[in-house]
C-alpha positions as a Markdown table, in Angstrom:
| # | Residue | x | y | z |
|---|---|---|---|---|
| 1 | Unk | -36.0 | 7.8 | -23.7 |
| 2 | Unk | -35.5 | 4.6 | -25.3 |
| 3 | Unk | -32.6 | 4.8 | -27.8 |
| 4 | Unk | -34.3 | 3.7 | -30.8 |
| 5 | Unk | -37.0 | 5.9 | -30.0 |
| 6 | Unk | -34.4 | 8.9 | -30.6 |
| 7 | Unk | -32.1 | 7.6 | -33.5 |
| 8 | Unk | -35.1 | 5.8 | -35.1 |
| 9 | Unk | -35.2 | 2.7 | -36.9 |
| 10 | Unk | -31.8 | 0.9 | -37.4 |
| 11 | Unk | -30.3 | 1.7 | -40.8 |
| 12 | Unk | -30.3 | 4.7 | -40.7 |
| 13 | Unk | -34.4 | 6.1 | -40.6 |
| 14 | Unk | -34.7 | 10.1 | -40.4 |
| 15 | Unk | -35.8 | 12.1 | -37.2 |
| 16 | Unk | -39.2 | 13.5 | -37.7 |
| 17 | Unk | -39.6 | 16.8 | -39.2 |
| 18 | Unk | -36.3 | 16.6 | -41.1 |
| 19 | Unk | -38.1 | 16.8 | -44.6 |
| 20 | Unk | -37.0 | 12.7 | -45.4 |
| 21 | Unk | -40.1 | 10.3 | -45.5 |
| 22 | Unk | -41.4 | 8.9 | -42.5 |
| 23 | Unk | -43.8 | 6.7 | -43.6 |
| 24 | Unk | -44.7 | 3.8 | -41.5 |
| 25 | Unk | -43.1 | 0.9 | -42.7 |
| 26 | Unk | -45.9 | -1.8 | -40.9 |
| 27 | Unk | -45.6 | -2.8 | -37.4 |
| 28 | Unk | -42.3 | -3.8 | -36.1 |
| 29 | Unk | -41.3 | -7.2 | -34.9 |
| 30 | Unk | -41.4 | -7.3 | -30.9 |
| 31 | Unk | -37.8 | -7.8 | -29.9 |
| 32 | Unk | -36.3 | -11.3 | -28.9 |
| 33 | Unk | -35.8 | -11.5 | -25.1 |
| 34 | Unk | -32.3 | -11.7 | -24.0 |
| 35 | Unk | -30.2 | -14.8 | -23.7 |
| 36 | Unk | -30.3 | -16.7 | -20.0 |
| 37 | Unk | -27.6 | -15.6 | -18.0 |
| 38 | Unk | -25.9 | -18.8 | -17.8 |
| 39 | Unk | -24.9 | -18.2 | -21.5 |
| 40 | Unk | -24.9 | -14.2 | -21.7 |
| 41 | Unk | -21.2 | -13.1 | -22.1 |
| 42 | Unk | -22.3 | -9.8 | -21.0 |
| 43 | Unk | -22.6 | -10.3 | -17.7 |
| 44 | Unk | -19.6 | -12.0 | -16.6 |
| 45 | Unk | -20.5 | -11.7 | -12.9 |
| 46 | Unk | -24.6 | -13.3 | -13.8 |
| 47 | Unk | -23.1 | -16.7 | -13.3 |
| 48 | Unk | -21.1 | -16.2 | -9.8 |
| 49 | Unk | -23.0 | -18.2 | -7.9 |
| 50 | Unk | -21.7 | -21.1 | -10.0 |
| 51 | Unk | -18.2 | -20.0 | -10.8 |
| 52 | Unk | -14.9 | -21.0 | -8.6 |
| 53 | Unk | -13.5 | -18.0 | -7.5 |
| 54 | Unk | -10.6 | -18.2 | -9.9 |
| 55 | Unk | -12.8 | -18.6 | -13.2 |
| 56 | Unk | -15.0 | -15.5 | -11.4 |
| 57 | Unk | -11.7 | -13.1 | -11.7 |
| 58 | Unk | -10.6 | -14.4 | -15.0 |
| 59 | Unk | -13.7 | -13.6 | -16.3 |
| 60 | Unk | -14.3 | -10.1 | -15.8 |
| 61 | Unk | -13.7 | -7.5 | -18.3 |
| 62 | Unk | -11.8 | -5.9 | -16.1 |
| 63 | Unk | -7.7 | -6.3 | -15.3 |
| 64 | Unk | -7.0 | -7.2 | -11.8 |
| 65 | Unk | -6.1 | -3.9 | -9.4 |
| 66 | Unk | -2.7 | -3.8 | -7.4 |
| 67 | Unk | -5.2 | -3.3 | -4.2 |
| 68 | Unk | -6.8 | -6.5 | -5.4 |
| 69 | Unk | -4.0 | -8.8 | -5.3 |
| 70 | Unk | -2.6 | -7.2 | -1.9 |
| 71 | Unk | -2.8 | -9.8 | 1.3 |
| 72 | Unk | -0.9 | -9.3 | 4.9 |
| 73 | Unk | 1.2 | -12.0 | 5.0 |
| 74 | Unk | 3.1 | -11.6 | 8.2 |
| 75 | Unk | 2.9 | -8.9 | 10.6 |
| 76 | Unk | 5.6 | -7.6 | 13.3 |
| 77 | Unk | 4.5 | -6.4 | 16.5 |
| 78 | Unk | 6.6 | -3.3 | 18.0 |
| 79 | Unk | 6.1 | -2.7 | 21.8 |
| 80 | Unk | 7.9 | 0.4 | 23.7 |
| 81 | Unk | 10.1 | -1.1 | 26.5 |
| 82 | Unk | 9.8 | 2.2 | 28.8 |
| 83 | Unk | 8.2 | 5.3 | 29.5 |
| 84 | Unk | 10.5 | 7.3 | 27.7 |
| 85 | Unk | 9.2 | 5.6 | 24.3 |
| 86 | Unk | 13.3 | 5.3 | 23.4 |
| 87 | Unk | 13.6 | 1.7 | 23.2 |
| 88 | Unk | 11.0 | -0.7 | 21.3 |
| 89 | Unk | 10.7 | -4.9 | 20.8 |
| 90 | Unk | 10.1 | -6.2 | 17.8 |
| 91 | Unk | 7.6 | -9.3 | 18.2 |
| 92 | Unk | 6.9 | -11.7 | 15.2 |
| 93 | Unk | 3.0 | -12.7 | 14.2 |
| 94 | Unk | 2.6 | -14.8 | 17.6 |
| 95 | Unk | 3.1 | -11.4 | 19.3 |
| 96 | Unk | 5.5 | -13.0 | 21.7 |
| 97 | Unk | 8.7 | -14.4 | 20.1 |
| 98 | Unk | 11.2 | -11.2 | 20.3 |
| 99 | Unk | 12.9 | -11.2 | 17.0 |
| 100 | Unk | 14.5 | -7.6 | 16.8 |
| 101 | Unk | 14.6 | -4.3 | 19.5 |
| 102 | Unk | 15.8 | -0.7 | 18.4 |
| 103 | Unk | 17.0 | 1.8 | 20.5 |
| 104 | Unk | 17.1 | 5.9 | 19.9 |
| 105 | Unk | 19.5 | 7.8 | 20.9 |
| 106 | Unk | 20.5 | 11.8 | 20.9 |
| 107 | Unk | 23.9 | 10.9 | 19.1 |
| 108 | Unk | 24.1 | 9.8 | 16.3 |
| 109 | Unk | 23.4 | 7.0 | 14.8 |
| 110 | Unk | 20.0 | 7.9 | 16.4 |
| 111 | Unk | 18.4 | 4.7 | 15.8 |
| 112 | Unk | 20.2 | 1.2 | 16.4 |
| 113 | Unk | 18.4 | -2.1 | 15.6 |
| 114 | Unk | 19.3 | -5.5 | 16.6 |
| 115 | Unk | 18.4 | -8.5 | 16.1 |
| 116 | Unk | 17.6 | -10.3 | 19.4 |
| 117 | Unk | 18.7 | -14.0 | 19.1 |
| 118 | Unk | 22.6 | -12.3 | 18.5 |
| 119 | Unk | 22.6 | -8.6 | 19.7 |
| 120 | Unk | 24.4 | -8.2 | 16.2 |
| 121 | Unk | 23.1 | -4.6 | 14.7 |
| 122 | Unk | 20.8 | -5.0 | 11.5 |
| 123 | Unk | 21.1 | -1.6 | 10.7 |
| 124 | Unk | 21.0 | 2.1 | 11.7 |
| 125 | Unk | 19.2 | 5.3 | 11.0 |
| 126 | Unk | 20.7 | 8.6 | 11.3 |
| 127 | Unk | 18.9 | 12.3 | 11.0 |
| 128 | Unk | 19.6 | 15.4 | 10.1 |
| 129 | Unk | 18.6 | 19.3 | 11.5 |
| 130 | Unk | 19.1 | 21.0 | 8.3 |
| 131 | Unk | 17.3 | 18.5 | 5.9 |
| 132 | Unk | 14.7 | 16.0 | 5.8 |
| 133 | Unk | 17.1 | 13.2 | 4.1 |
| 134 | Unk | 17.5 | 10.2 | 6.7 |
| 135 | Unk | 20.5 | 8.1 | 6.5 |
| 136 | Unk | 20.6 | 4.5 | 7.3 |
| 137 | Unk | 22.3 | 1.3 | 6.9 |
| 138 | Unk | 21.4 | -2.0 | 6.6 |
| 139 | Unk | 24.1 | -4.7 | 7.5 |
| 140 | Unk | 26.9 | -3.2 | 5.4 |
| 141 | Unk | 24.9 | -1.4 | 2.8 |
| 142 | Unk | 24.3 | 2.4 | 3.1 |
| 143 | Unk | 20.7 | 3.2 | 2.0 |
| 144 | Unk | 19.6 | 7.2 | 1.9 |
| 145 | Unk | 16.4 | 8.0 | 1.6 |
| 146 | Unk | 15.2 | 10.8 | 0.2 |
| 147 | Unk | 12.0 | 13.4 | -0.1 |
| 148 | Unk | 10.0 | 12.7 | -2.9 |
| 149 | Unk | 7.6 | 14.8 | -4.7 |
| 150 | Unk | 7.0 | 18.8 | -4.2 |
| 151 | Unk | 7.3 | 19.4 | -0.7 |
| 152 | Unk | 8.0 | 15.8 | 0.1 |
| 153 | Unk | 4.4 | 15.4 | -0.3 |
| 154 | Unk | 4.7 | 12.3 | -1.2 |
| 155 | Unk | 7.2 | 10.8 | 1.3 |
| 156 | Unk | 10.6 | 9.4 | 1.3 |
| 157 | Unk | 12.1 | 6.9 | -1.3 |
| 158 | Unk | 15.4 | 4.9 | -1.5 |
| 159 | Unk | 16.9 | 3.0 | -3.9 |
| 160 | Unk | 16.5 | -1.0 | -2.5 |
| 161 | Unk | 20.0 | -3.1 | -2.8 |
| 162 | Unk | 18.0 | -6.3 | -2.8 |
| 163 | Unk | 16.1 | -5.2 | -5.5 |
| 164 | Unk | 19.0 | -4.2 | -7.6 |
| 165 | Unk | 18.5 | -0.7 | -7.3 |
| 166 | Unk | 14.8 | -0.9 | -7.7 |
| 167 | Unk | 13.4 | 1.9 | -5.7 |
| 168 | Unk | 10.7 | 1.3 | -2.5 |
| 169 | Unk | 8.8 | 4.7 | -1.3 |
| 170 | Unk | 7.2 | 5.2 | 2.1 |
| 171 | Unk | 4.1 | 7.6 | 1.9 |
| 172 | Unk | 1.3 | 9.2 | 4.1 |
| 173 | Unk | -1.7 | 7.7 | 4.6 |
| 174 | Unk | -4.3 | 10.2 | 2.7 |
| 175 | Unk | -6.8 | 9.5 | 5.5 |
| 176 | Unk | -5.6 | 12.0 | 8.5 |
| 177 | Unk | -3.8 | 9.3 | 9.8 |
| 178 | Unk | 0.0 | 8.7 | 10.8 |
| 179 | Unk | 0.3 | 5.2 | 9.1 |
| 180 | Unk | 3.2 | 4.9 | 6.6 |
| 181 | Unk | 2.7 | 2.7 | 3.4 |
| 182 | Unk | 5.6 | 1.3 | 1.8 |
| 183 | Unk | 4.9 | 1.1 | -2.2 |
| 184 | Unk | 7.2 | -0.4 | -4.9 |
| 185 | Unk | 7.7 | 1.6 | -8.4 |
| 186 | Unk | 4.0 | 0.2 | -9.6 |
| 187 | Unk | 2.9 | 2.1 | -6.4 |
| 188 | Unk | 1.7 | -1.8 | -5.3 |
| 189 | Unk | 1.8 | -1.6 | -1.2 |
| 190 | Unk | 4.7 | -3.9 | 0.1 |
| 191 | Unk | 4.4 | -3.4 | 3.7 |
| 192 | Unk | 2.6 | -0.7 | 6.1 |
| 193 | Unk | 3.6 | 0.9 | 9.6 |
| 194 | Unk | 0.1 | 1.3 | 11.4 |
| 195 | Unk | 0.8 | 3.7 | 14.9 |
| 196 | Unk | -1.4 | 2.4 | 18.2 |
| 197 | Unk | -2.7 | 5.6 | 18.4 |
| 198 | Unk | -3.9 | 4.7 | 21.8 |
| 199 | Unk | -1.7 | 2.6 | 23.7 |
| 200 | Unk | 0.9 | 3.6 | 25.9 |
| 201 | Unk | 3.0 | 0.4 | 25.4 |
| 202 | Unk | 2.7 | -0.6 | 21.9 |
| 203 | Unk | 3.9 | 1.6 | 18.9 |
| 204 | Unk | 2.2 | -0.2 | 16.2 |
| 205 | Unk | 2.6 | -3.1 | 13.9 |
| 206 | Unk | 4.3 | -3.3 | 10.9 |
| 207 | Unk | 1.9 | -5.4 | 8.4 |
| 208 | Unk | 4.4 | -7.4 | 5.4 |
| 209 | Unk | 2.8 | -7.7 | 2.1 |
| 210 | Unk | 3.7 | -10.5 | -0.2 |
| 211 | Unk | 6.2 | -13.0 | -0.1 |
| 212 | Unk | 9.5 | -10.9 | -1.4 |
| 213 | Unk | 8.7 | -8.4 | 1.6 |
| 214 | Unk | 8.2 | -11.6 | 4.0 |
| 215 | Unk | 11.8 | -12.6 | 3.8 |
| 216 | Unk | 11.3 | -15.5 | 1.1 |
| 217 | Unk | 14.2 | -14.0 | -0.4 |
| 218 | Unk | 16.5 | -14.4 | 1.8 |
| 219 | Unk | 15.2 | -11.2 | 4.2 |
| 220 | Unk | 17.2 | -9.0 | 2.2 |
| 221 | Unk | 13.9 | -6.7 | 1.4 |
| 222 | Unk | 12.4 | -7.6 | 4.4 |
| 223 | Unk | 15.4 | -6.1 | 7.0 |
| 224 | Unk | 15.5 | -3.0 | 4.6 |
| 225 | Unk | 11.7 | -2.5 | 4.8 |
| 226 | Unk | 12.4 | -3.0 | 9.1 |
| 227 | Unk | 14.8 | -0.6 | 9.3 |
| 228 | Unk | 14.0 | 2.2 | 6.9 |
| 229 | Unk | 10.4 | 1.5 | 8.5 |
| 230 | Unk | 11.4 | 1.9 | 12.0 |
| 231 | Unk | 13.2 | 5.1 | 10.8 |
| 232 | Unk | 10.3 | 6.9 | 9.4 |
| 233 | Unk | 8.1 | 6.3 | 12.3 |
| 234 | Unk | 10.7 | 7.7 | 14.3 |
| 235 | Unk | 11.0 | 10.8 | 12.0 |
| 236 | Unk | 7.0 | 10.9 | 11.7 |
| 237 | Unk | 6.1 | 10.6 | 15.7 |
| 238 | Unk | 8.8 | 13.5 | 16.4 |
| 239 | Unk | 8.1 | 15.9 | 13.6 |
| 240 | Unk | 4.2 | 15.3 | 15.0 |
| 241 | Unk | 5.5 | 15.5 | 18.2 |
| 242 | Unk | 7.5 | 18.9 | 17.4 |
| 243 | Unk | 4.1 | 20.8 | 15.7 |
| 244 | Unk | 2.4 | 19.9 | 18.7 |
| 245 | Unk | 4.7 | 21.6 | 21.1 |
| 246 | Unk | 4.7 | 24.5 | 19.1 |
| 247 | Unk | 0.9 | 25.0 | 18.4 |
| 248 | Unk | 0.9 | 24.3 | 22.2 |
């Protein structure tokens, strides 16, 4: 029903039957068509066709999303180097230069990772039986992270030295998935671990977001996002490993 059909006449007009006068007050004026869209601010996207890209965004009503402003922009490449799945490569975007490899062992530290050119160790990872907290190190810097949320629902977050203390989280993928997502305090996604479900030899990829996680600071955010990244796929492929076993 059209709204001045229900509210009656602007200014104010009675509903009929309420006991007010609803004489006719002569025919109404037809109403003026609306402006072209070329000049009607209410339609910001009318004009698209016509509009860069950057005036288009700045002219919605709308603020820009976190998952708007989100581009890959570098993505490592992480290749198992045996059957036993112990030992991975870390390839850079041409998937062939060999940048980093990691190594798990039973002892602890249980994961090693080193960077190729040197065989210097980046960092380390280290888990526990009796609690979910995973302990690592990156160069000389100790970084714990810990369950987050009820349950640890909502993954594992540490506090990021190159950040000054800022803290990075990595959570579950909502979608029945094992891919990790690695969000900042804004929950704005700075990198992503996505598993190869289906290969044999490759792992997965880790996707870099932005240019702080890309190593244009220095790599400082970069190696922690590696190695605490290495270290929760780890932790996620043998807890899903360990349910499997036991449902089997």
């Amino acid at each position: 029903m059209d709204q001045k059909q229900w509210y009656g006449k602007e200014g104010g007009s009675a509903l009929p039957g309420d006991g007010m006068n609803n004489s006719p007050a002569g025919p109404a004026a037809p109403p003026s068509p609306p402006p072209p869209y070329s000049h009607d601010t209410r339609h910001p996207q009318s004009n698209a066709a016509n509009t860069h890209p950057v005036e288009q965004a700045s002219s919605s009503p709308y603020p820009p999303q976190p998952h708007h402003l989100q581009a890959i922009t570098r993505t490592l490449h992480v290749y198992y180097e045996n059957w036993k799945m112990s030992s991975v490569r870390i390839l850079d975007s041409d998937n062939a230069t060999e940048i980093y490899n990691a190594e798990s062992h039973m002892r602890k530290p249980n994961l090693i990772v080193k960077i190729a050119a040197t065989g210097a160790t980046l960092g380390t990872a280290t888990f526990h039986l009796t609690t979910s907290r995973i302990d690592t190190q990156v160069r000389d810097t100790p970084i714990a992270l810990q369950t987050w949320g009820i349950l640890g629902r909502k993954g594992h977050r540490f506090p990021s030295a190159a950040l000054g203390g800022a803290f990075l989280r990595w959570k579950y993928d909502k979608h029945m998935s094992l891919d990790l997502f690695c969000v900042d305090e804004h929950d704005v996604v700075v990198a992503r671990f996505h598993f190869s479900n289906w290969s044999l030899s490759k792992c997965g990829r880790l996707e870099l977001v932005g240019p702080i996680a890309s190593g244009n600071d220095g790599g400082g955010v970069m190696e922690e996002v590696l190695v605490t990244g290495l270290a929760m796929a780890q932790y996620v492929l043998t807890t899903a490993t360990t349910v499997f076993v036991a449902a089997v």
